[in-house]
Steps between C-alpha positions, in 0.01 A plus 500: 500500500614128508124387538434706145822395349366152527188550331689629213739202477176272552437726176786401350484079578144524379557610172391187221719498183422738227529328144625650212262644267571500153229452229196481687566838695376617187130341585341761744190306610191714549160496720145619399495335180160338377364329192235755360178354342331782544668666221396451128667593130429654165719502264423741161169550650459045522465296843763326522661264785904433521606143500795283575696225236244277578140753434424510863404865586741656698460732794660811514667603824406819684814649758482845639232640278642376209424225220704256421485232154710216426738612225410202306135555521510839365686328222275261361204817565713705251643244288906569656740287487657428863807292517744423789890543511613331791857618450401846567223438668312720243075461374550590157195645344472517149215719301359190235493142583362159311425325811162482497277626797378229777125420462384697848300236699128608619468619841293624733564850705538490886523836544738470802856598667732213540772555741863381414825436641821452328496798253826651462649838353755326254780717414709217323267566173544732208327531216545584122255591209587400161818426640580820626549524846169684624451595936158498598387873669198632699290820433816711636738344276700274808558122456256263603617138599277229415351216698611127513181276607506085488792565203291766297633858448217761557515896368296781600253575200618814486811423497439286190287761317790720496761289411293342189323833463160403550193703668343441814204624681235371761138466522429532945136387387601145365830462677645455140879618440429611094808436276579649132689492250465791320483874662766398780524739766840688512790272669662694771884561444633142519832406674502234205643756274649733739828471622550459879633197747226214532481351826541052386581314845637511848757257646577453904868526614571311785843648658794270485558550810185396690517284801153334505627144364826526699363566834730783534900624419726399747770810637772502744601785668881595647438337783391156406131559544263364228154703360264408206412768304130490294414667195158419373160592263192460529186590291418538159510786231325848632533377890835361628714495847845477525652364857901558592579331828841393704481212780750439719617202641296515847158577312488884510376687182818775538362657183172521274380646193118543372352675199152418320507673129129520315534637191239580186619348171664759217301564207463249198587712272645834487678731251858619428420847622311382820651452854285220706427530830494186756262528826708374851391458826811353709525478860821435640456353873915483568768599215777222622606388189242620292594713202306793309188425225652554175298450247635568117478458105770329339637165283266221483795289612598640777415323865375734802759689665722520170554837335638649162558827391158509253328453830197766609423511868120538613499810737326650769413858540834562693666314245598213679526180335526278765218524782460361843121605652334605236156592345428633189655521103828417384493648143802352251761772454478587159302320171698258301453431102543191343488320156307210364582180711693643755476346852504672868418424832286713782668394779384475906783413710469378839819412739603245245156404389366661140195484311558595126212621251569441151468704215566548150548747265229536170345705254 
Protein backbone atom coordinates (compact mmCIF):
# COMPACT_ATOMS: atom_id res chain seq x y z
CA UNK A 1 0.00 0.00 0.00
CA UNK A 2 2.77 2.58 0.89
CA UNK A 3 4.88 1.35 -2.21
CA UNK A 4 1.54 2.35 -4.48
CA UNK A 5 0.77 5.38 -2.50
CA UNK A 6 4.11 6.63 -3.65
CA UNK A 7 3.64 6.18 -7.18
CA UNK A 8 0.61 8.24 -6.94
CA UNK A 9 2.30 11.15 -5.10
CA UNK A 10 5.28 10.71 -7.73
CA UNK A 11 1.93 11.38 -9.82
CA UNK A 12 1.21 14.23 -8.13
CA UNK A 13 5.08 16.05 -8.04
CA UNK A 14 5.20 15.23 -11.71
CA UNK A 15 2.46 17.11 -12.82
CA UNK A 16 3.86 20.39 -15.28
CA UNK A 17 1.67 23.55 -14.98
CA UNK A 18 -1.48 23.74 -16.93
CA UNK A 19 -1.99 27.32 -18.53
CA UNK A 20 -5.02 29.00 -18.84
CA UNK A 21 -6.77 28.76 -22.01
CA UNK A 22 -8.75 31.47 -23.13
CA UNK A 23 -9.04 32.47 -26.86
CA UNK A 24 -7.12 29.98 -28.55
CA UNK A 25 -9.04 26.95 -26.87
CA UNK A 26 -11.29 27.92 -29.46
CA UNK A 27 -8.58 26.67 -32.30
CA UNK A 28 -9.03 22.79 -32.35
CA UNK A 29 -6.07 21.82 -34.55
CA UNK A 30 -6.75 18.91 -36.89
CA UNK A 31 -4.69 15.94 -38.74
CA UNK A 32 -5.25 14.44 -42.27
CA UNK A 33 -5.54 17.59 -43.98
CA UNK A 34 -3.96 17.93 -47.59
CA UNK A 35 -3.79 20.47 -50.38
CA UNK A 36 -5.90 18.84 -53.27
CA UNK A 37 -4.68 19.40 -56.90
CA UNK A 38 -6.31 16.74 -58.04
CA UNK A 39 -9.54 18.44 -57.92
CA UNK A 40 -10.78 20.85 -60.70
CA UNK A 41 -13.89 23.61 -61.08
CA UNK A 42 -16.69 24.74 -63.31
CA UNK A 43 -18.50 27.31 -62.60
CA UNK A 44 -22.01 27.94 -64.87
CA UNK A 45 -20.77 25.19 -66.97
CA UNK A 46 -16.84 27.49 -67.39
CA UNK A 47 -13.32 26.14 -66.04
CA UNK A 48 -12.47 28.12 -63.73
CA UNK A 49 -9.50 28.20 -61.00
CA UNK A 50 -9.91 30.16 -57.43
CA UNK A 51 -7.28 32.68 -56.65
CA UNK A 52 -5.90 34.67 -53.81
CA UNK A 53 -5.54 38.94 -53.54
CA UNK A 54 -2.64 38.58 -55.45
CA UNK A 55 -4.09 36.04 -58.80
CA UNK A 56 -2.11 33.14 -57.63
CA UNK A 57 -4.39 30.01 -57.88
CA UNK A 58 -5.27 28.77 -54.74
CA UNK A 59 -5.54 25.22 -53.53
CA UNK A 60 -8.43 24.01 -51.95
CA UNK A 61 -8.03 21.88 -48.85
CA UNK A 62 -9.44 18.35 -48.62
CA UNK A 63 -10.14 17.05 -44.56
CA UNK A 64 -12.20 14.02 -43.88
CA UNK A 65 -13.78 13.60 -47.26
CA UNK A 66 -14.64 16.95 -47.54
CA UNK A 67 -13.64 20.16 -49.70
CA UNK A 68 -12.60 22.98 -48.42
CA UNK A 69 -12.15 26.87 -50.39
CA UNK A 70 -10.78 29.94 -49.06
CA UNK A 71 -13.73 32.21 -48.34
CA UNK A 72 -12.07 34.90 -50.20
CA UNK A 73 -11.45 32.87 -53.23
CA UNK A 74 -14.93 31.90 -53.69
CA UNK A 75 -15.46 35.62 -53.54
CA UNK A 76 -13.63 37.00 -56.27
CA UNK A 77 -15.11 33.45 -58.39
CA UNK A 78 -18.62 34.90 -57.71
CA UNK A 79 -18.00 38.47 -57.64
CA UNK A 80 -18.83 38.72 -53.32
CA UNK A 81 -17.79 41.07 -51.39
CA UNK A 82 -15.74 39.64 -48.25
CA UNK A 83 -14.77 42.04 -45.59
CA UNK A 84 -13.29 41.52 -42.06
CA UNK A 85 -14.61 42.87 -38.61
CA UNK A 86 -12.03 42.30 -36.25
CA UNK A 87 -14.18 43.50 -33.37
CA UNK A 88 -16.40 40.62 -33.75
CA UNK A 89 -14.30 38.62 -35.32
CA UNK A 90 -16.92 38.33 -38.15
CA UNK A 91 -16.14 37.60 -42.47
CA UNK A 92 -18.77 39.69 -43.73
CA UNK A 93 -19.96 38.62 -47.09
CA UNK A 94 -21.84 40.84 -49.09
CA UNK A 95 -23.89 39.74 -52.46
CA UNK A 96 -22.36 42.77 -55.13
CA UNK A 97 -19.00 44.23 -54.92
CA UNK A 98 -16.83 46.92 -57.19
CA UNK A 99 -13.60 45.45 -56.34
CA UNK A 100 -12.58 44.13 -59.29
CA UNK A 101 -11.49 40.38 -59.68
CA UNK A 102 -7.53 39.49 -59.44
CA UNK A 103 -6.09 38.61 -62.91
CA UNK A 104 -5.60 34.56 -62.09
CA UNK A 105 -1.89 33.85 -62.93
CA UNK A 106 -1.18 30.81 -65.50
CA UNK A 107 -0.31 27.61 -64.03
CA UNK A 108 0.42 24.39 -64.59
CA UNK A 109 -1.54 21.21 -62.88
CA UNK A 110 0.43 18.76 -60.62
CA UNK A 111 -2.14 16.61 -60.07
CA UNK A 112 -0.96 15.70 -56.51
CA UNK A 113 -1.84 15.50 -52.57
CA UNK A 114 0.10 17.88 -50.47
CA UNK A 115 0.18 17.05 -46.88
CA UNK A 116 -0.24 19.89 -44.22
CA UNK A 117 0.15 20.68 -40.73
CA UNK A 118 -1.19 23.52 -38.84
CA UNK A 119 -4.88 23.50 -39.99
CA UNK A 120 -7.17 24.29 -37.31
CA UNK A 121 -11.08 23.99 -36.63
CA UNK A 122 -11.60 27.81 -35.73
CA UNK A 123 -14.54 28.34 -33.66
CA UNK A 124 -13.70 32.10 -32.84
CA UNK A 125 -15.32 33.00 -36.47
CA UNK A 126 -18.82 33.87 -37.47
CA UNK A 127 -20.09 34.93 -40.38
CA UNK A 128 -22.84 37.26 -41.85
CA UNK A 129 -24.44 37.70 -45.39
CA UNK A 130 -25.60 41.02 -46.37
CA UNK A 131 -25.11 41.84 -42.95
CA UNK A 132 -27.28 39.44 -41.51
CA UNK A 133 -25.82 37.11 -39.34
CA UNK A 134 -25.81 33.78 -41.51
CA UNK A 135 -24.21 29.99 -39.71
CA UNK A 136 -22.79 27.85 -42.17
CA UNK A 137 -24.66 24.04 -42.16
CA UNK A 138 -23.92 20.60 -43.72
CA UNK A 139 -26.32 18.32 -45.75
CA UNK A 140 -28.17 17.51 -42.26
CA UNK A 141 -28.68 20.98 -41.38
CA UNK A 142 -25.77 21.00 -38.20
CA UNK A 143 -23.07 23.74 -38.06
CA UNK A 144 -19.97 23.35 -39.75
CA UNK A 145 -16.81 25.25 -38.38
CA UNK A 146 -14.46 26.46 -40.83
CA UNK A 147 -10.73 26.08 -41.24
CA UNK A 148 -7.90 28.62 -40.35
CA UNK A 149 -4.69 27.80 -42.67
CA UNK A 150 -1.39 30.31 -42.83
CA UNK A 151 -4.21 33.25 -41.77
CA UNK A 152 -6.89 32.23 -44.49
CA UNK A 153 -10.42 31.10 -43.46
CA UNK A 154 -11.51 27.98 -45.52
CA UNK A 155 -15.45 26.67 -45.91
CA UNK A 156 -16.69 23.48 -47.06
CA UNK A 157 -18.20 24.07 -50.67
CA UNK A 158 -21.15 22.86 -49.60
CA UNK A 159 -21.35 24.66 -46.96
CA UNK A 160 -21.05 27.78 -49.12
CA UNK A 161 -23.56 26.63 -51.78
CA UNK A 162 -26.13 26.64 -49.21
CA UNK A 163 -25.56 29.59 -47.48
CA UNK A 164 -25.34 31.78 -50.89
CA UNK A 165 -27.77 29.36 -52.47
CA UNK A 166 -25.83 28.11 -55.20
CA UNK A 167 -25.82 24.45 -56.93
CA UNK A 168 -23.30 21.94 -56.74
CA UNK A 169 -22.60 18.69 -58.35
CA UNK A 170 -19.50 16.50 -59.37
CA UNK A 171 -18.16 14.99 -62.41
CA UNK A 172 -15.94 11.41 -60.77
CA UNK A 173 -14.65 11.29 -64.53
CA UNK A 174 -12.71 14.70 -64.48
CA UNK A 175 -12.35 15.11 -60.74
CA UNK A 176 -14.23 18.49 -61.32
CA UNK A 177 -16.49 19.85 -58.30
CA UNK A 178 -19.31 21.73 -60.90
CA UNK A 179 -20.75 24.97 -59.39
CA UNK A 180 -24.07 27.01 -60.49
CA UNK A 181 -25.79 29.60 -60.12
CA UNK A 182 -29.00 29.02 -61.21
CA UNK A 183 -31.17 25.66 -60.41
CA UNK A 184 -29.60 25.45 -56.74
CA UNK A 185 -30.24 22.32 -55.11
CA UNK A 186 -32.60 22.60 -52.03
CA UNK A 187 -30.63 24.00 -48.77
CA UNK A 188 -31.25 21.69 -45.93
CA UNK A 189 -33.04 23.36 -42.87
CA UNK A 190 -30.38 25.87 -41.76
CA UNK A 191 -29.58 26.63 -38.06
CA UNK A 192 -28.94 30.22 -39.62
CA UNK A 193 -32.57 30.93 -39.42
CA UNK A 194 -33.63 28.56 -36.85
CA UNK A 195 -33.62 29.29 -33.40
CA UNK A 196 -31.46 27.10 -31.09
CA UNK A 197 -28.07 27.71 -28.82
CA UNK A 198 -24.85 27.97 -31.14
CA UNK A 199 -21.91 26.48 -29.72
CA UNK A 200 -18.95 30.03 -30.12
CA UNK A 201 -15.86 29.06 -27.76
CA UNK A 202 -14.51 27.16 -24.83
CA UNK A 203 -12.46 28.66 -21.97
CA UNK A 204 -10.20 26.45 -19.29
CA UNK A 205 -10.79 27.08 -15.53
CA UNK A 206 -7.96 26.50 -13.56
CA UNK A 207 -9.25 26.02 -9.74
CA UNK A 208 -8.23 28.71 -7.37
CA UNK A 209 -7.20 26.52 -5.29
CA UNK A 210 -4.53 24.45 -7.10
CA UNK A 211 -1.27 23.68 -5.54
CA UNK A 212 1.02 23.12 -8.57
CA UNK A 213 2.89 26.66 -8.29
CA UNK A 214 2.85 26.53 -4.46
CA UNK A 215 4.39 23.23 -3.95
CA UNK A 216 1.66 22.35 -1.68
CA UNK A 217 -0.83 23.91 1.41
CA UNK A 218 0.68 23.75 4.57
CA UNK A 219 -1.85 22.17 7.71
CA UNK A 220 -1.33 21.63 11.29
CA UNK A 221 -3.04 19.24 13.11
CA UNK A 222 -4.06 19.30 17.18
CA UNK A 223 -1.11 18.02 18.00
CA UNK A 224 1.49 20.18 16.45
CA UNK A 225 2.21 17.96 13.51
CA UNK A 226 2.54 19.62 10.04
CA UNK A 227 1.08 17.93 6.43
CA UNK A 228 0.92 19.50 2.88
CA UNK A 229 -2.04 18.93 1.24
CA UNK A 230 -2.05 18.84 -2.99
CA UNK A 231 -4.75 19.62 -5.20
CA UNK A 232 -3.85 19.50 -8.83
CA UNK A 233 -4.93 19.17 -12.92
CA UNK A 234 -3.64 17.87 -15.45
CA UNK A 235 -4.63 17.46 -19.18
CA UNK A 236 -6.48 19.26 -21.58
CA UNK A 237 -10.23 19.52 -22.74
CA UNK A 238 -11.93 15.84 -23.46
CA UNK A 239 -9.00 13.99 -21.25
CA UNK A 240 -8.09 15.33 -17.77
CA UNK A 241 -6.81 13.87 -14.19
CA UNK A 242 -7.41 15.31 -11.10
CA UNK A 243 -4.86 14.26 -8.04
CA UNK A 244 -5.91 15.01 -4.09
CA UNK A 245 -3.05 14.05 -1.83
CA UNK A 246 -2.02 14.70 2.11
CA UNK A 247 1.82 14.34 3.23
CA UNK A 248 2.79 14.25 6.47
CA UNK A 249 5.64 15.49 8.07
CA UNK A 250 7.84 12.11 8.05
CA UNK A 251 7.15 11.51 4.18
CA UNK A 252 4.10 9.17 4.28
CA UNK A 253 1.25 9.78 1.68
CA UNK A 254 -1.62 9.28 4.72
CA UNK A 255 -4.18 9.99 2.00
CA UNK A 256 -4.65 10.03 -1.95
CA UNK A 257 -7.11 10.81 -4.47
CA UNK A 258 -7.11 9.81 -8.40
CA UNK A 259 -9.71 10.26 -11.12
CA UNK A 260 -9.06 10.49 -15.07
CA UNK A 261 -12.39 12.09 -16.79
CA UNK A 262 -12.53 11.68 -20.93
CA UNK A 263 -15.33 13.17 -22.13
CA UNK A 264 -16.92 13.77 -25.92
CA UNK A 265 -17.69 17.45 -26.60
CA UNK A 266 -21.69 18.63 -26.51
CA UNK A 267 -23.21 19.43 -29.67
CA UNK A 268 -22.62 22.83 -31.60
CA UNK A 269 -25.75 23.55 -31.91
CA UNK A 270 -28.93 22.34 -30.60
CA UNK A 271 -32.56 23.49 -30.21
CA UNK A 272 -34.84 24.85 -27.44
CA UNK A 273 -36.83 21.65 -27.38
CA UNK A 274 -33.73 19.30 -27.46
CA UNK A 275 -31.91 17.77 -24.40
CA UNK A 276 -27.99 17.04 -25.33
CA UNK A 277 -26.34 14.25 -24.30
CA UNK A 278 -22.44 14.26 -23.18
CA UNK A 279 -20.37 10.81 -23.60
CA UNK A 280 -18.08 9.99 -20.09
CA UNK A 281 -15.77 7.50 -19.42
CA UNK A 282 -14.30 8.23 -15.73
CA UNK A 283 -12.34 5.97 -13.72
CA UNK A 284 -11.93 6.75 -10.27
CA UNK A 285 -8.69 4.81 -8.84
CA UNK A 286 -9.29 6.22 -4.92
CA UNK A 287 -12.27 8.77 -3.98
CA UNK A 288 -10.10 10.73 -1.09
CA UNK A 289 -11.08 13.99 -1.77
CA UNK A 290 -12.45 13.63 -5.00
CA UNK A 291 -15.97 14.88 -5.60
CA UNK A 292 -18.83 13.67 -8.12
CA UNK A 293 -18.82 14.68 -12.23
CA UNK A 294 -21.33 17.28 -12.52
CA UNK A 295 -21.70 18.46 -15.55
CA UNK A 296 -24.59 21.30 -16.28
CA UNK A 297 -26.22 24.19 -18.47
CA UNK A 298 -26.36 27.46 -17.01
CA UNK A 299 -25.12 31.49 -17.04
CA UNK A 300 -22.32 32.22 -19.26
CA UNK A 301 -20.79 33.92 -16.22
CA UNK A 302 -20.76 31.61 -13.93
CA UNK A 303 -17.21 29.73 -12.91
CA UNK A 304 -17.24 25.75 -12.38
CA UNK A 305 -18.61 24.62 -9.24
CA UNK A 306 -21.06 27.75 -8.97
CA UNK A 307 -24.79 27.18 -9.20
CA UNK A 308 -28.11 29.26 -9.65
CA UNK A 309 -31.50 28.38 -9.57
CA UNK A 310 -31.95 28.57 -13.76
CA UNK A 311 -29.41 25.82 -13.61
CA UNK A 312 -30.22 22.22 -15.58
CA UNK A 313 -28.21 19.27 -14.39
CA UNK A 314 -26.94 16.64 -17.11
CA UNK A 315 -28.24 13.19 -15.80
CA UNK A 316 -27.61 9.72 -15.89
CA UNK A 317 -30.09 7.00 -16.31
CA UNK A 318 -30.49 6.73 -12.44
CA UNK A 319 -30.72 10.29 -12.35
CA UNK A 320 -27.72 11.12 -10.72
CA UNK A 321 -26.03 14.22 -11.44
CA UNK A 322 -22.92 13.78 -9.97
CA UNK A 323 -20.91 10.48 -10.98
CA UNK A 324 -17.91 8.72 -9.66
CA UNK A 325 -16.99 5.44 -12.14
CA UNK A 326 -18.77 5.95 -14.86
CA UNK A 327 -19.41 5.02 -18.58
CA UNK A 328 -21.91 6.11 -20.71
CA UNK A 329 -24.54 9.41 -21.35
CA UNK A 330 -25.33 12.10 -19.13
CA UNK A 331 -28.36 13.70 -20.92
CA UNK A 332 -29.23 17.57 -19.62
CA UNK A 333 -32.36 17.44 -17.48
CA UNK A 334 -34.77 19.22 -19.34
CA UNK A 335 -34.49 21.69 -22.78
CA UNK A 336 -34.06 25.32 -22.16
CA UNK A 337 -35.42 28.28 -24.59
CA UNK A 338 -33.82 31.34 -25.12
CA UNK A 339 -34.11 34.72 -27.01
CA UNK A 340 -31.94 36.51 -29.48
CA UNK A 341 -28.45 37.24 -27.84
CA UNK A 342 -28.81 35.48 -24.83
CA UNK A 343 -25.68 33.81 -23.33
CA UNK A 344 -25.19 30.28 -21.39
CA UNK A 345 -22.64 28.06 -20.47
CA UNK A 346 -22.36 23.95 -20.82
CA UNK A 347 -20.50 23.35 -18.01
CA UNK A 348 -17.90 20.18 -16.98
CA UNK A 349 -16.85 20.43 -13.52
CA UNK A 350 -14.02 18.65 -12.14
CA UNK A 351 -12.91 18.87 -8.22
CA UNK A 352 -12.42 22.56 -8.70
CA UNK A 353 -11.30 22.41 -12.27
CA UNK A 354 -14.12 23.40 -15.17
CA UNK A 355 -14.16 23.50 -18.76
CA UNK A 356 -17.02 25.80 -20.09
CA UNK A 357 -18.54 25.59 -23.79
CA UNK A 358 -20.04 28.65 -24.96
CA UNK A 359 -23.09 29.32 -26.59
CA UNK A 360 -25.46 31.76 -27.76
CA UNK A 361 -28.81 32.17 -28.42
CA UNK A 362 -30.09 33.10 -32.40
CA UNK A 363 -32.62 32.95 -34.90
Amino acid sequence: MKKKLSVIFSLVTAFFLVTVMSASAALSPISGTVLNDQLNFKLDGKAVVPVGDDGSPVLPISYNGTTYLPVRAVGYLLRLGIDWNGSTNTVMIASTTNKPAPTAAAVTKTHKLFPISGAVLNSNLKFSLNGRAAVPVGDDGTPVLPISYNGTTYLPVRAISYLLGLGIDWDGNTKTILISRSGASTSPQTPATTPGWYFTSWEYYKSPSDTIETGGKVGRFANGDTYTDYHEGKGNKNDFINVEARKLSNGTIAASGHAHTKWVDPPTYFSGNDRPTITVNRVVESTWGINGLNIYFGPHTLNPGGKTAGTIDFINSAGQNYVQNYDGTLQMQKSSQGKPGDKRAIIVYLNGYGFKYYYEWRE
